[in-house]
Structure formats: C-alpha cells, structure tokens
Legacy VTK file of the C-alpha trace (Angstrom):
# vtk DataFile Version 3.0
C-alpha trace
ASCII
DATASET POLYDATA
POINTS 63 float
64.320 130.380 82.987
65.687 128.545 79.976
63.843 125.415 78.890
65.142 122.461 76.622
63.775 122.621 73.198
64.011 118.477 73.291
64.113 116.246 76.462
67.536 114.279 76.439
67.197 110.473 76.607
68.286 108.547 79.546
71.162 107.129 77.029
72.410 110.390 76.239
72.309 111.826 80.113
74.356 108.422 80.750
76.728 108.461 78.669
77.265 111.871 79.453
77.814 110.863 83.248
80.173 107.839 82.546
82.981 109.868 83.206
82.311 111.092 86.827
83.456 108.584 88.857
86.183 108.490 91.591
89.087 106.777 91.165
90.963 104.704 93.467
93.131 106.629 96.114
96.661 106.525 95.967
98.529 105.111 98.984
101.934 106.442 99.731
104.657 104.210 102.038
106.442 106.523 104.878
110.194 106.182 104.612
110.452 106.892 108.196
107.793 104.400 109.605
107.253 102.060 106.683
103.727 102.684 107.377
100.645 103.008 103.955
98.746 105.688 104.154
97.274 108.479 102.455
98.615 111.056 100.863
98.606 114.615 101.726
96.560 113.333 105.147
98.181 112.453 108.924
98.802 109.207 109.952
98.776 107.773 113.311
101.622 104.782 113.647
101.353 103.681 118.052
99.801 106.415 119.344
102.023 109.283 117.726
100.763 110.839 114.608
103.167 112.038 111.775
102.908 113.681 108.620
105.459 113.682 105.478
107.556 111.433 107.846
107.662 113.945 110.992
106.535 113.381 113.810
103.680 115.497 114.964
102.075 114.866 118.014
103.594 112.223 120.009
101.661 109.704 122.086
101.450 110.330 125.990
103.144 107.421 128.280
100.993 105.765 130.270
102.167 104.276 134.126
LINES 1 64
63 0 1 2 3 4 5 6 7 8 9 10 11 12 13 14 15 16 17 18 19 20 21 22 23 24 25 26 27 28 29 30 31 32 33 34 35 36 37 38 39 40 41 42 43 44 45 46 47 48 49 50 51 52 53 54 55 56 57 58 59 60 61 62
C-alpha cells in the first residue's frame, strides 16, 4: 500500500474539502398547476400526482 511521505495538516485537508458542499436545490413552478416543486422529481397537487405538467396517476374519488 502507498504511504504519505508527510502527514497533511488539518488546514490543508480543509481547505481541500471547502468545496464539497451541496448547494441549494432548485425549485421549478408547474405551468399547469402553479404548483413549486422539484425538478426532474413527481409532484403530488390533491391527490393526483403529475410530472413535467402531466398528469400521472390521478387520485381515486371517494363516496
């Protein structure tokens, strides 16, 4: 196995790892429901779910 010839400082290994972070997800509006959600990812808006705006899977009616 390879070994470090030098241990790396705590500062170095942090400022290495400043970068990785995730960022904030983007929210999209539906032009068909007016609805915020994610994007690429189903929505449910009442009981029916959609996706890019179509309807999927709509809810069952209830007596």
């Amino acid at each position: 196995m390879a070994h470090p010839k030098s241990r790396t400082s705590r500062a170095r290994k942090r400022k290495r790892r400043t970068h990785k972070k995730i960022g904030e997800p983007q929210i999209a509006i539906c032009k068909t429901t007016g609805e915020p959600h994610l994007y690429h990812r189903a929505y449910e808006v009442d009981g029916n779910l959609y996706y890019k705006g179509k309807l999927l899977i709509k809810a069952e009616e209830e007596d």
